[in-house]
SEVO-83947 format. One record per atom (N, C-alpha, C, O, CB): residue number from 1; residue in one letter; atom name; x, y, z. Coordinates in steps of 0.2 Angstrom, whole numbers, plus 2048, in hexadecimal, padded with zeros to 3 digits. Glycine has a CB too. Example, Ala and Ser with C-alpha at 12.3 -4.5 7.8 and 13.67 -1.06 7.14 Angstrom:
PT   num   residuo   atomo     x     y     z
PT     1         A       N   842   7E4   827
PT     1         A      CA   83E   7EA   827
PT     1         A       C   842   7F0   827
PT     1         A       O   847   7EF   82A
PT     1         A      CB   839   7EA   82D
PT     2         S       N   840   7F5   823
PT     2         S      CA   844   7FB   824
PT     2         S       C   840   800   827
PT     2         S       O   843   806   828
PT     2         S      CB   846   7FD   81D
This chain:
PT   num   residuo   atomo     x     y     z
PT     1         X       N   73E   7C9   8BE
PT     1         X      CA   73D   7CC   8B7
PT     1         X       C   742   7D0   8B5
PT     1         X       O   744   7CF   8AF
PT     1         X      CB   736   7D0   8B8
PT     2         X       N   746   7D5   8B9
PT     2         X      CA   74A   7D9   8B7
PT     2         X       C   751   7D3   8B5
PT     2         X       O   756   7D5   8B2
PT     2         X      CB   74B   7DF   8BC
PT     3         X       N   750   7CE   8B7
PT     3         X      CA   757   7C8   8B7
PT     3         X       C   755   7C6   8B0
PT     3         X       O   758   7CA   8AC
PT     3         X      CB   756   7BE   8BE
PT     4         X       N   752   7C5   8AE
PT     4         X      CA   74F   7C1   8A7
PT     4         X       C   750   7C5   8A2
PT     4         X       O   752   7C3   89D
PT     4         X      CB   748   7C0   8A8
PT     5         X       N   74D   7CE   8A2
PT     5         X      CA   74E   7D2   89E
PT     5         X       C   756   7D4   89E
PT     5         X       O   758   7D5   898
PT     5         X      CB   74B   7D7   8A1
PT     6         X       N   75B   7D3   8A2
PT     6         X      CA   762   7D4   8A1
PT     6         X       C   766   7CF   89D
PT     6         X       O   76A   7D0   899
PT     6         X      CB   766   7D4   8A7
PT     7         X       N   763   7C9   89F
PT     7         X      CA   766   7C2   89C
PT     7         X       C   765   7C2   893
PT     7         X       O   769   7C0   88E
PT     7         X      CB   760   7BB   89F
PT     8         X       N   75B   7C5   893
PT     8         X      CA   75C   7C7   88C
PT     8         X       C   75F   7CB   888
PT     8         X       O   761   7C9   883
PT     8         X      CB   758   7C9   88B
PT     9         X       N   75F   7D2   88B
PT     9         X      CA   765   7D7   887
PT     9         X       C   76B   7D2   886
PT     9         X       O   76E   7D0   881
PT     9         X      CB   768   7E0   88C
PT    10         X       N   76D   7D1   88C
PT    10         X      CA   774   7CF   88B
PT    10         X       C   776   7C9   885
PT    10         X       O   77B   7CA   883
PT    10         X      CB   776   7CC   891
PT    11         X       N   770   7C3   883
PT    11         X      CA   76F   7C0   87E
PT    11         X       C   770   7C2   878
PT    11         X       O   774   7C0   875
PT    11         X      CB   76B   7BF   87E
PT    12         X       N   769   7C7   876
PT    12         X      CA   76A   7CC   871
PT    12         X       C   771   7CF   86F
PT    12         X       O   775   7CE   86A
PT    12         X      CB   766   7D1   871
PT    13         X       N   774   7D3   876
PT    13         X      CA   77B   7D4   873
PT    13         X       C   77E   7D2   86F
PT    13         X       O   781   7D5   86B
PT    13         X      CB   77F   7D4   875
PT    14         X       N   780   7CA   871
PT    14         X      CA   784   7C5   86F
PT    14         X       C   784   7C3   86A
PT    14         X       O   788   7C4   865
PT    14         X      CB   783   7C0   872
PT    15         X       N   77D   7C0   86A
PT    15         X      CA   77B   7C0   862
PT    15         X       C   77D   7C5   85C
PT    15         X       O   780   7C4   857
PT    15         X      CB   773   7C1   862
PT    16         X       N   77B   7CC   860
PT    16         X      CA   77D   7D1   85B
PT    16         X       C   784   7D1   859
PT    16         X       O   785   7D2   853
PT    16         X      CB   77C   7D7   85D
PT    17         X       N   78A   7D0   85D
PT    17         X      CA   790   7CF   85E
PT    17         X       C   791   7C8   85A
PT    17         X       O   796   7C9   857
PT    17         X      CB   792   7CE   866
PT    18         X       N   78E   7C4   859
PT    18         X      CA   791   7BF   857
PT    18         X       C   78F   7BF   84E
PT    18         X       O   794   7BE   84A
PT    18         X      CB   78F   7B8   85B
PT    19         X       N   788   7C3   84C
PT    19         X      CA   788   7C3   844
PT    19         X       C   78A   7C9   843
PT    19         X       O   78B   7CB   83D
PT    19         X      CB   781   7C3   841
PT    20         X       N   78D   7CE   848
PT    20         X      CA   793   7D3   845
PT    20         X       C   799   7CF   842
PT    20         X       O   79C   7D0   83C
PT    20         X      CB   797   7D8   84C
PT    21         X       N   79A   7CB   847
PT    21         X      CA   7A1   7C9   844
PT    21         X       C   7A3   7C2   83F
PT    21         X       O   7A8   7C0   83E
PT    21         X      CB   7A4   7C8   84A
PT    22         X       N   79D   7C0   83C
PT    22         X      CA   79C   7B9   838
PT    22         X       C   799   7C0   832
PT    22         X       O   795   7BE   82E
PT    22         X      CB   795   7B1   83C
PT    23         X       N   799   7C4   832
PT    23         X      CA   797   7C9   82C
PT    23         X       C   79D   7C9   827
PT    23         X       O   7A3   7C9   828
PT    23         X      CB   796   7D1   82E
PT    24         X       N   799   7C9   820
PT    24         X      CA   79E   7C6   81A
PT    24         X       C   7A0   7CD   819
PT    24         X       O   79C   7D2   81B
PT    24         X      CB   799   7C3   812
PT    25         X       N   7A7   7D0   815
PT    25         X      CA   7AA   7D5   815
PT    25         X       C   7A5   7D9   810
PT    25         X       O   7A3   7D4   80C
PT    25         X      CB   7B1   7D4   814
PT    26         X       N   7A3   7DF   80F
PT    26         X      CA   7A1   7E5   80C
PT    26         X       C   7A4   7E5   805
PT    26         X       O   7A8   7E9   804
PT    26         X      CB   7A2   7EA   810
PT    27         X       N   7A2   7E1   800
PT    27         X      CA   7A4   7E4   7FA
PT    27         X       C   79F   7E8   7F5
PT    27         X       O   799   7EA   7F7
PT    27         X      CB   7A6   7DE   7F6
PT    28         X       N   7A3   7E9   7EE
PT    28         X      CA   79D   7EE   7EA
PT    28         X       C   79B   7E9   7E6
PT    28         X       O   79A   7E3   7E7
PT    28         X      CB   79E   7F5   7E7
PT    29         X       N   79A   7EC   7DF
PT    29         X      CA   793   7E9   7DC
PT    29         X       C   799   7E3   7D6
PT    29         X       O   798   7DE   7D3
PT    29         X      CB   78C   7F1   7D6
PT    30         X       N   7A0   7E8   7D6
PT    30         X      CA   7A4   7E1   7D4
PT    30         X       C   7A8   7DC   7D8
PT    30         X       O   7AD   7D9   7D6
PT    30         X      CB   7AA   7E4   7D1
PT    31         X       N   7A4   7DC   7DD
PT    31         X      CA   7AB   7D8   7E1
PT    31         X       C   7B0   7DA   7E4
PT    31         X       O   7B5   7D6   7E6
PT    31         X      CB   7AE   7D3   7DE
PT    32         X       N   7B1   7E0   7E4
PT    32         X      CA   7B6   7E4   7E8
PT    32         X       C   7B5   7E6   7F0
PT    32         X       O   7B1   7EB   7F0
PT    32         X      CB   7B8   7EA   7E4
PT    33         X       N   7B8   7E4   7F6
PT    33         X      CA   7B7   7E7   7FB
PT    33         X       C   7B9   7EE   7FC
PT    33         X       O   7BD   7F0   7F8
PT    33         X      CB   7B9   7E4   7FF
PT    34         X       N   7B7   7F1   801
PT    34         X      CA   7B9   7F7   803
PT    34         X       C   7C0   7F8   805
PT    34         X       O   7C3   7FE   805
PT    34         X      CB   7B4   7F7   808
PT    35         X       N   7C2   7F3   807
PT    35         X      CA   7CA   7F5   806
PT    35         X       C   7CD   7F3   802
PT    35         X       O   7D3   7F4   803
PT    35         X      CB   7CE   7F3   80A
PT    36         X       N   7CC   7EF   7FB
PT    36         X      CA   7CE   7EE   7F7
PT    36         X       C   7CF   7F6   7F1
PT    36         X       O   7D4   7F7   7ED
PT    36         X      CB   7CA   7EA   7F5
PT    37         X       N   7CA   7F9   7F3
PT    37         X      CA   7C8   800   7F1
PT    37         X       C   7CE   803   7F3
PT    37         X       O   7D2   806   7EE
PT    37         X      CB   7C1   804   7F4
PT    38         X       N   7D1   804   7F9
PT    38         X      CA   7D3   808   800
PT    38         X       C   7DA   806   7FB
PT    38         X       O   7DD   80A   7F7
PT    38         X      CB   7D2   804   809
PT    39         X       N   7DB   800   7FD
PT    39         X      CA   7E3   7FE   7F9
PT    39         X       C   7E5   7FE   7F3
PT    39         X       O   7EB   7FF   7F2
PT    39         X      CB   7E4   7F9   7F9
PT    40         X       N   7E0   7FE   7EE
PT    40         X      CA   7E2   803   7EA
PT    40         X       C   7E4   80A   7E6
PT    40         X       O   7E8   80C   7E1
PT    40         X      CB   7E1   801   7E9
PT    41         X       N   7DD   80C   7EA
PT    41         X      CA   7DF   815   7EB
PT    41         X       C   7E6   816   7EF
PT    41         X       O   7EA   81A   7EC
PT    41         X      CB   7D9   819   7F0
PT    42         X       N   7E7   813   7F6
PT    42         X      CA   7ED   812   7F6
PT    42         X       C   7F5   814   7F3
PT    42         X       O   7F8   819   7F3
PT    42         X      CB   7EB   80D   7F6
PT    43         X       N   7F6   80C   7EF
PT    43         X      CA   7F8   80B   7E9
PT    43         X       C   7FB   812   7E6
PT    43         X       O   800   816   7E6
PT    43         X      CB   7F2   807   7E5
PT    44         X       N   7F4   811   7E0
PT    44         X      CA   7F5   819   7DC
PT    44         X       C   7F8   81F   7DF
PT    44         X       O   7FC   822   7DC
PT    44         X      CB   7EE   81B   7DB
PT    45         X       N   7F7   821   7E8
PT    45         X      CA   7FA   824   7EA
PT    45         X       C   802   826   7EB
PT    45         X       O   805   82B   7EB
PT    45         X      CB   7F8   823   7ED
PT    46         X       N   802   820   7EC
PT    46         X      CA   809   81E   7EC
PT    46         X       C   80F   81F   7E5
PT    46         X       O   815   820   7E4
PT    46         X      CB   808   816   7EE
PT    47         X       N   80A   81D   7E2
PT    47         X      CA   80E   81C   7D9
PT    47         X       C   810   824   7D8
PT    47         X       O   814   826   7D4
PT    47         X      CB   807   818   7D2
PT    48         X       N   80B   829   7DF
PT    48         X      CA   80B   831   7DB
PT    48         X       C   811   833   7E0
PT    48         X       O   814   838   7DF
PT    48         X      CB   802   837   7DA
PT    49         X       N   813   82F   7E6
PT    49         X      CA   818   830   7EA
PT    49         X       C   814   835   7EF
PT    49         X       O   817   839   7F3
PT    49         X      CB   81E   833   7E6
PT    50         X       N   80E   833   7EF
PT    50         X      CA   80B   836   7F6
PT    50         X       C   80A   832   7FD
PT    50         X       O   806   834   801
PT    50         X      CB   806   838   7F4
PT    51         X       N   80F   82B   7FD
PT    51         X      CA   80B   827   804
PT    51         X       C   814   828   806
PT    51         X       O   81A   828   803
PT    51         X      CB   806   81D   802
PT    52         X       N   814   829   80D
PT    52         X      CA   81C   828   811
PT    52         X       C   81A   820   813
PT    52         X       O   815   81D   815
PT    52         X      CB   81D   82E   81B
PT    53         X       N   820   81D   810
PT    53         X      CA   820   816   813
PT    53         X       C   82A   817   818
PT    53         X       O   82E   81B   818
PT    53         X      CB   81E   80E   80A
PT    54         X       N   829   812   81A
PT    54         X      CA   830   80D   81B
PT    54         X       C   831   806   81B
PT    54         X       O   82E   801   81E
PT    54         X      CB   832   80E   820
PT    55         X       N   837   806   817
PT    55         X      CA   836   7FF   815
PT    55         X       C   83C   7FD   818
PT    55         X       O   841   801   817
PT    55         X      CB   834   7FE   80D
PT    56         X       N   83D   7F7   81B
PT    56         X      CA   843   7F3   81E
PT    56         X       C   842   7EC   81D
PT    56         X       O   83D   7E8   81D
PT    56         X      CB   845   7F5   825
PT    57         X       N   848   7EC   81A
PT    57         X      CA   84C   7E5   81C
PT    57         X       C   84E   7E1   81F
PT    57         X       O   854   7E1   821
PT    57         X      CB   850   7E4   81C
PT    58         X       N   84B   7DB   821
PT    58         X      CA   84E   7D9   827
PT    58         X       C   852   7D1   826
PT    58         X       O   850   7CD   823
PT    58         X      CB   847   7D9   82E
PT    59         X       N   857   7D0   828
PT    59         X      CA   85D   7CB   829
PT    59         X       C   857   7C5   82D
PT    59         X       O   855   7C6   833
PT    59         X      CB   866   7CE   830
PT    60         X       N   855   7BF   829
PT    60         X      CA   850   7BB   82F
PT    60         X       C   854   7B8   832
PT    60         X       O   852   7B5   838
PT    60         X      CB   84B   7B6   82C
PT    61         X       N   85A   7B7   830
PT    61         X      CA   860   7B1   836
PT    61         X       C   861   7B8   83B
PT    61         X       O   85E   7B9   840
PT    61         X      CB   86A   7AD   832
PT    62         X       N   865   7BC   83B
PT    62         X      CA   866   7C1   841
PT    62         X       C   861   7C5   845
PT    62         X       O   860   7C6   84B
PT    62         X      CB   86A   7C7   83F
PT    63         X       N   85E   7C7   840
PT    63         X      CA   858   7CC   83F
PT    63         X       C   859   7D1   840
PT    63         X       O   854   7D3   844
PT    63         X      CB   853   7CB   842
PT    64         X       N   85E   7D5   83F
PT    64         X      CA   862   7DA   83C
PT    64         X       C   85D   7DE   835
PT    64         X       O   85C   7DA   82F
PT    64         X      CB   86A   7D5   839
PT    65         X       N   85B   7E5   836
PT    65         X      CA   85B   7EB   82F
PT    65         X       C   85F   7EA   82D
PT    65         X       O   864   7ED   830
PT    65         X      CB   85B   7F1   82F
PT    66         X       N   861   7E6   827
PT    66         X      CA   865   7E8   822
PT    66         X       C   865   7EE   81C
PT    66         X       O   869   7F0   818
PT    66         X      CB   867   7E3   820
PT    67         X       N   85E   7F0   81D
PT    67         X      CA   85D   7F7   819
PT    67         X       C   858   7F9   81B
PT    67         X       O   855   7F6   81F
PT    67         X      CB   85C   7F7   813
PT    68         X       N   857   801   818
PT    68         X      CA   850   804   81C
PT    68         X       C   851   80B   816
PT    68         X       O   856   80E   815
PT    68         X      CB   851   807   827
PT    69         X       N   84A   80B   813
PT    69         X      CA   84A   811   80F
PT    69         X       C   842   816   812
PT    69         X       O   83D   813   814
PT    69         X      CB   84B   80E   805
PT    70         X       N   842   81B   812
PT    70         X      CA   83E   81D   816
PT    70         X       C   83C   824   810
PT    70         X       O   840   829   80E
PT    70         X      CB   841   81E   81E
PT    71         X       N   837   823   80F
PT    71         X      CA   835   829   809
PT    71         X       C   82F   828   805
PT    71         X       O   82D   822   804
PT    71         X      CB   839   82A   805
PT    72         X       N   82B   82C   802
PT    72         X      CA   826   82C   7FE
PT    72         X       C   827   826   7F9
PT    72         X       O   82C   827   7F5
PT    72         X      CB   825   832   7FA
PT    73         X       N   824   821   7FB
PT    73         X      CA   827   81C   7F7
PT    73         X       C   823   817   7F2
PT    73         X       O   81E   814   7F5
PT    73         X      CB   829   818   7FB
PT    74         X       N   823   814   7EB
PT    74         X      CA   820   80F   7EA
PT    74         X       C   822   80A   7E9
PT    74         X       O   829   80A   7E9
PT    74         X      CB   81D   810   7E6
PT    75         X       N   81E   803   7E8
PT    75         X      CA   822   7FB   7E9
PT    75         X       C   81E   7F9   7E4
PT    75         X       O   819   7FB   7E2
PT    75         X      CB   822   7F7   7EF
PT    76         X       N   824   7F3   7E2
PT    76         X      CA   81F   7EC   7DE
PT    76         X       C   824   7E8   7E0
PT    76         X       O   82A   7EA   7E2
PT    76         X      CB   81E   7EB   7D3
PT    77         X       N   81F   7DF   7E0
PT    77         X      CA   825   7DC   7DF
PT    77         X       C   81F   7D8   7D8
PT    77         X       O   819   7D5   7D8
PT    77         X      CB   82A   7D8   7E7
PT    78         X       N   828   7DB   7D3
PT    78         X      CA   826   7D9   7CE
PT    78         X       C   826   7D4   7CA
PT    78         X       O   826   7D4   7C4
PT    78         X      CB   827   7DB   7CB
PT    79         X       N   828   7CB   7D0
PT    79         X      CA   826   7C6   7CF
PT    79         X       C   826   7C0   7D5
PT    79         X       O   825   7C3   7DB
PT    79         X      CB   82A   7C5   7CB
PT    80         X       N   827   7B9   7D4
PT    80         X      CA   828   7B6   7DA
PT    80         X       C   82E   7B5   7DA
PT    80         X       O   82F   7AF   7DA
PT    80         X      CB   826   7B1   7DD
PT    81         X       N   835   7BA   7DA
PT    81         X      CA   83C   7B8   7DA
PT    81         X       C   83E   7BD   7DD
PT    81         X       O   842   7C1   7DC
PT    81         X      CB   83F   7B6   7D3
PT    82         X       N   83B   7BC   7E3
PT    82         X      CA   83C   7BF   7EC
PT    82         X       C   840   7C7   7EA
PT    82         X       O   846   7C8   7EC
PT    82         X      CB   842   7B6   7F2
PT    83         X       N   83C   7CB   7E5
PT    83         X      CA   83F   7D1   7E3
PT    83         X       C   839   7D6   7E4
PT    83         X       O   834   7D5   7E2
PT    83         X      CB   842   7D1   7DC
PT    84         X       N   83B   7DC   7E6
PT    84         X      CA   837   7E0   7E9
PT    84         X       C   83C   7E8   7E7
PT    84         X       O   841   7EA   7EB
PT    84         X      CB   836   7DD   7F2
PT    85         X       N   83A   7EC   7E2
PT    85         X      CA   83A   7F0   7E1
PT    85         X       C   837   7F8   7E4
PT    85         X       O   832   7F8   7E7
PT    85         X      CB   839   7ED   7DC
PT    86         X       N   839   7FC   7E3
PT    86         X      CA   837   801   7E7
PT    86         X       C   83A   809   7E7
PT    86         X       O   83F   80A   7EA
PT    86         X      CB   838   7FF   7EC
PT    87         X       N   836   80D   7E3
PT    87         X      CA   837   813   7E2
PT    87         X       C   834   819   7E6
PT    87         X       O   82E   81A   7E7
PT    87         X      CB   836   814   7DC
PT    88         X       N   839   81C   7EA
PT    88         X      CA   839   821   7F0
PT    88         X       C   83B   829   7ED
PT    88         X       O   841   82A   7EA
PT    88         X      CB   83E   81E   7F6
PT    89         X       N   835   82D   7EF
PT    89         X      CA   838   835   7EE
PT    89         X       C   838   838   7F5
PT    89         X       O   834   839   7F9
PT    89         X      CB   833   839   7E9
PT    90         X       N   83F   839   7F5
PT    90         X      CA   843   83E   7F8
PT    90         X       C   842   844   7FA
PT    90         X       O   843   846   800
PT    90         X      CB   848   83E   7F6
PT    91         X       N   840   849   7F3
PT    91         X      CA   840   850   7F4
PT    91         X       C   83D   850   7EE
PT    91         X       O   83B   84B   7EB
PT    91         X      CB   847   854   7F6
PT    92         X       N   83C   856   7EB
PT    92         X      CA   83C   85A   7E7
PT    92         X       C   83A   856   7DE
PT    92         X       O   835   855   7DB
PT    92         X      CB   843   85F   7E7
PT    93         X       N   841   855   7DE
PT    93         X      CA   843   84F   7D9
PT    93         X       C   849   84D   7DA
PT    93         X       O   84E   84D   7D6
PT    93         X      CB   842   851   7D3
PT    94         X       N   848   84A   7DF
PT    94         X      CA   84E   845   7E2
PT    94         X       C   849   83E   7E3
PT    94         X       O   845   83D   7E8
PT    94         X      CB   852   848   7EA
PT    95         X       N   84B   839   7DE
PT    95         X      CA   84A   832   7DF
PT    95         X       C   84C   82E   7E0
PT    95         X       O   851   830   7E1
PT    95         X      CB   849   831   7DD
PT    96         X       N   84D   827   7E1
PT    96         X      CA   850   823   7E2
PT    96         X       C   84C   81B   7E3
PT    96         X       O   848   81A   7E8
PT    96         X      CB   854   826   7E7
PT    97         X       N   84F   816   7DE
PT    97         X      CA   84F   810   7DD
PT    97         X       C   853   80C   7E1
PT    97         X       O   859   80B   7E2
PT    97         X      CB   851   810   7D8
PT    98         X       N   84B   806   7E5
PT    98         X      CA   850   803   7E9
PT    98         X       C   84C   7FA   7E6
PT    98         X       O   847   7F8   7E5
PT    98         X      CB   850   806   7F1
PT    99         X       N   853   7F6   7E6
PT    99         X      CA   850   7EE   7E3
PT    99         X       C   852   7EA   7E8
PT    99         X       O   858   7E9   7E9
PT    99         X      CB   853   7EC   7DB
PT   100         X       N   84D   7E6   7EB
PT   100         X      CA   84F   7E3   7F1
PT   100         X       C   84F   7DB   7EE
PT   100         X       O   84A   7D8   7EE
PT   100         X      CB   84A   7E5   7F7
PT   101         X       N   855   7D5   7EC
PT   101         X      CA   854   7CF   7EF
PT   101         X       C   853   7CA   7F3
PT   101         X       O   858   7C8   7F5
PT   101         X      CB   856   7CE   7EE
PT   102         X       N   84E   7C8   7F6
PT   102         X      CA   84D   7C7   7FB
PT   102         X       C   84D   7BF   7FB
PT   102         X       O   849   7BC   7F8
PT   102         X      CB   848   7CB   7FE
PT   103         X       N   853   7BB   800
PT   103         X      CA   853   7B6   802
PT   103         X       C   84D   7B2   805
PT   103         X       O   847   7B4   806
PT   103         X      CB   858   7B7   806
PT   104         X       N   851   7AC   806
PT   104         X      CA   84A   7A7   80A
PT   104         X       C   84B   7AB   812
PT   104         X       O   846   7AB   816
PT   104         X      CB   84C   79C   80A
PT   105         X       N   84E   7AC   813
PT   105         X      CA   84F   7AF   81B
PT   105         X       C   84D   7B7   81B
PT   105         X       O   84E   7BA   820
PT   105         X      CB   857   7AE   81E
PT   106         X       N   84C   7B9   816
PT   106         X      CA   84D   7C1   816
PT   106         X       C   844   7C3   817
PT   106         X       O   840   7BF   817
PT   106         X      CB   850   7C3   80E
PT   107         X       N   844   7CB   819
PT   107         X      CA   83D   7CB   819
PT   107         X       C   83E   7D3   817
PT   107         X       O   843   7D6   818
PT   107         X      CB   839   7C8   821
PT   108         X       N   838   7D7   813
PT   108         X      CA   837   7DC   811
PT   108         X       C   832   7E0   817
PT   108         X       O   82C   7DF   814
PT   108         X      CB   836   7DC   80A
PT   109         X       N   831   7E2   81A
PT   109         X      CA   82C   7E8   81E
PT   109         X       C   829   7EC   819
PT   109         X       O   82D   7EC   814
PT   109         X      CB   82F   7ED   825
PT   110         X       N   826   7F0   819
PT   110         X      CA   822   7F5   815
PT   110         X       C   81E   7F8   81B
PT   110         X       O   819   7F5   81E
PT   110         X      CB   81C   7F0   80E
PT   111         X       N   81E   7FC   81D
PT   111         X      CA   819   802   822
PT   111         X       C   818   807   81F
PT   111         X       O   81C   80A   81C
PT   111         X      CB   81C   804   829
PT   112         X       N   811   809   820
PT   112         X      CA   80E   80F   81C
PT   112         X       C   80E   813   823
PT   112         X       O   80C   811   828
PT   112         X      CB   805   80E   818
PT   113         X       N   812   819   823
PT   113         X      CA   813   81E   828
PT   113         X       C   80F   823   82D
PT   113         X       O   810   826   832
PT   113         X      CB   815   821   826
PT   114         X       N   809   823   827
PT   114         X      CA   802   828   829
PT   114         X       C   7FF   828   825
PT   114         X       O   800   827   81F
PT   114         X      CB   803   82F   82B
PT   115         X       N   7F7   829   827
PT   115         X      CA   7F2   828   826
PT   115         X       C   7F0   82A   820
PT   115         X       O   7F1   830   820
PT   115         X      CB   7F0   829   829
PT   116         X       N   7ED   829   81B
PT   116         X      CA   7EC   82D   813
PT   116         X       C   7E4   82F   814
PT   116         X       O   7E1   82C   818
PT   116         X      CB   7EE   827   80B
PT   117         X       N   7E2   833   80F
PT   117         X      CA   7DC   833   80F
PT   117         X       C   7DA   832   809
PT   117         X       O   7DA   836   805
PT   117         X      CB   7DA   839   811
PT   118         X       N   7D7   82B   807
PT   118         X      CA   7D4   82B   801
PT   118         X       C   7CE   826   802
PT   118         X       O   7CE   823   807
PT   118         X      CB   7D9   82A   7FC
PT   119         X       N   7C9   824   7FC
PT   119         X      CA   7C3   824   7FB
PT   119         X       C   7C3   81C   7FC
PT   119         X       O   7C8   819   7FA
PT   119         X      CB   7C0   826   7F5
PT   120         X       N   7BE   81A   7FF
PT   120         X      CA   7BE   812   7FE
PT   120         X       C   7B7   810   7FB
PT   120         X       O   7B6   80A   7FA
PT   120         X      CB   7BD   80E   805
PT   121         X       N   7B5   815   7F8
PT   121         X      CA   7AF   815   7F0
PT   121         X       C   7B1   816   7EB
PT   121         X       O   7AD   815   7E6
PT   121         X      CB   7A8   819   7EF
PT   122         X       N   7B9   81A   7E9
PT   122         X      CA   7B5   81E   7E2
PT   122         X       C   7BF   81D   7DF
PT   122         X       O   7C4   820   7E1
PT   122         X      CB   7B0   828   7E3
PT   123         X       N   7BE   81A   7DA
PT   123         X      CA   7C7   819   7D8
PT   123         X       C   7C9   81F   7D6
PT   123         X       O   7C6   823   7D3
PT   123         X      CB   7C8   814   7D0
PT   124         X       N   7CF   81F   7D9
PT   124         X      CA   7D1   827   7D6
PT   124         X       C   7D8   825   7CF
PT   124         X       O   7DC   821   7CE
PT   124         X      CB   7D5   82D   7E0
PT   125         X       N   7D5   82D   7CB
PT   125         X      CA   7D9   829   7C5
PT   125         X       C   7DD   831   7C5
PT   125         X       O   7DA   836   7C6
PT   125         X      CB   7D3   826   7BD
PT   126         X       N   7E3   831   7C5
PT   126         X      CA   7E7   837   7C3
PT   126         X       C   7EA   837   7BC
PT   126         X       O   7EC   832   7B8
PT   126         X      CB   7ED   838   7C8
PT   127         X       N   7EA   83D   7BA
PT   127         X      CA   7EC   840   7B3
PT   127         X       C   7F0   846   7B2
PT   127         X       O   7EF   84C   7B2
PT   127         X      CB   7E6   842   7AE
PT   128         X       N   7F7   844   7B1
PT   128         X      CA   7FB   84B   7B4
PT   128         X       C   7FC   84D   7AB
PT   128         X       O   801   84B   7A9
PT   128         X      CB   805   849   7BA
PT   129         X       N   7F9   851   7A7
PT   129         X      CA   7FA   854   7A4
PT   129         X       C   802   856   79E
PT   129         X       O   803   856   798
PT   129         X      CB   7F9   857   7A8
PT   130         X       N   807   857   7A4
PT   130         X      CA   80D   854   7A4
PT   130         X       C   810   850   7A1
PT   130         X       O   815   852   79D
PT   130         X      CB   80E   852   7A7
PT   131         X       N   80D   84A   7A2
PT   131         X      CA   80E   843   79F
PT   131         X       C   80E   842   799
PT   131         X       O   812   83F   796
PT   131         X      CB   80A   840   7A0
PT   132         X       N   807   845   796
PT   132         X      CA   806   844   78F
PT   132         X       C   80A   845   78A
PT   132         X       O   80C   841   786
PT   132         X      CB   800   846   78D
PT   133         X       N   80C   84B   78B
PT   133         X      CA   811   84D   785
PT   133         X       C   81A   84D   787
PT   133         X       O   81E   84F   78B
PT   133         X      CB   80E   857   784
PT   134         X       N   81B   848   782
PT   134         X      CA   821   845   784
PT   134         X       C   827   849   785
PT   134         X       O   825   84E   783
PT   134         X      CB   823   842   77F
PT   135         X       N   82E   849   788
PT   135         X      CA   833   84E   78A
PT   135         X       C   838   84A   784
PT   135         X       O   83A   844   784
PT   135         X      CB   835   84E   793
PT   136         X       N   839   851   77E
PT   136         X      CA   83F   850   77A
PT   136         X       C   846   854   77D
PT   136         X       O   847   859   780
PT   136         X      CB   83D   852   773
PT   137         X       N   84B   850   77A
PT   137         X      CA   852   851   77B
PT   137         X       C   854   854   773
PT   137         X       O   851   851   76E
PT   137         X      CB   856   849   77E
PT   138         X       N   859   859   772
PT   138         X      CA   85B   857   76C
PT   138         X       C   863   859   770
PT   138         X       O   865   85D   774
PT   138         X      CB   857   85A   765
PT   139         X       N   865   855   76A
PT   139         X      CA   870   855   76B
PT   139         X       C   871   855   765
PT   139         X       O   86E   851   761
PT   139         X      CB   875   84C   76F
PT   140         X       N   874   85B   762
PT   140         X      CA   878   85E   75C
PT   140         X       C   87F   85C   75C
PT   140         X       O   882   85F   760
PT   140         X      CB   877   866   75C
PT   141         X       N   882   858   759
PT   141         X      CA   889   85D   75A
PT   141         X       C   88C   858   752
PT   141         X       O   888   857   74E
PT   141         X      CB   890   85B   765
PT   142         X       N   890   855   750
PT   142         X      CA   894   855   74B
PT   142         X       C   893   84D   748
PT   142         X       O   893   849   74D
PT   142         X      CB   89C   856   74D
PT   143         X       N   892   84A   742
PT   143         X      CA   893   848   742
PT   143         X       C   899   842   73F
PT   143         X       O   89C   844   73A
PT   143         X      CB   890   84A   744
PT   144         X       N   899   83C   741
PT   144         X      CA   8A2   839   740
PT   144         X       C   8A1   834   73A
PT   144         X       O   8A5   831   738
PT   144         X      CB   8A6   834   747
């Protein structure tokens, strides 16, 4: 009897184990999954220069770094013409622009450095104040 009872649990387990893993991914009420949410809270993050990434280059015939920028960083690539754009803050207000063409042999890495803490329910939307009201220049001097 105690043979039969073990065989059972152990059944059930399985079972349980196997519709754990044939389970359809967790979305919400629009069709967004839970890491869909993740990634683009993400994202947004990034755009405010709050995620550490590194990003390298790699030579696919050598396989040779041929670049590496490492900093608060955001990306696009802002088509299929193997180009991959990328703005990194350094310090304070030190920025810097980087535009990668990337060959048929070429490959871009993107690594997120550490862990972020943001929501995987609730879009976060920032409004920096700042923004709104435009920054004027004025230049006086003679004219020819």
């Amino acid at each position: 009897m105690k043979h039969k009872g073990k065989i059972a649990i152990a059944g059930i387990a399985m079972a349980l184990v196997a519709l754990t893993g044939c389970a359809a991914p967790v979305t919400t009420s629009n069709g967004e999954s839970d890491a869909d949410k993740v990634r683009e809270n993400i994202a947004l993050e990034a755009e405010a220069f709050q995620v550490q990434r590194t990003i390298n280059v790699i030579d696919g015939i050598s396989g040779e770094i041929t670049f590496t920028a490492e900093g608060r960083c955001s990306f696009e690539y802002p088509g299929d013409n193997g180009r991959v754009d990328a703005v990194c803050k350094y310090g304070p207000s030190e920025y810097r622009t980087h535009t990668f063409i990337i060959g048929d042999q070429d490959k871009v890495i993107i690594a997120q450095e550490a862990a972020i803490d943001v929501s995987e329910y609730h879009t976060k939307v920032i409004i920096k104040p700042q923004n709104i009201i435009p920054e004027f220049g004025l230049s006086v001097g003679e004219d020819k």
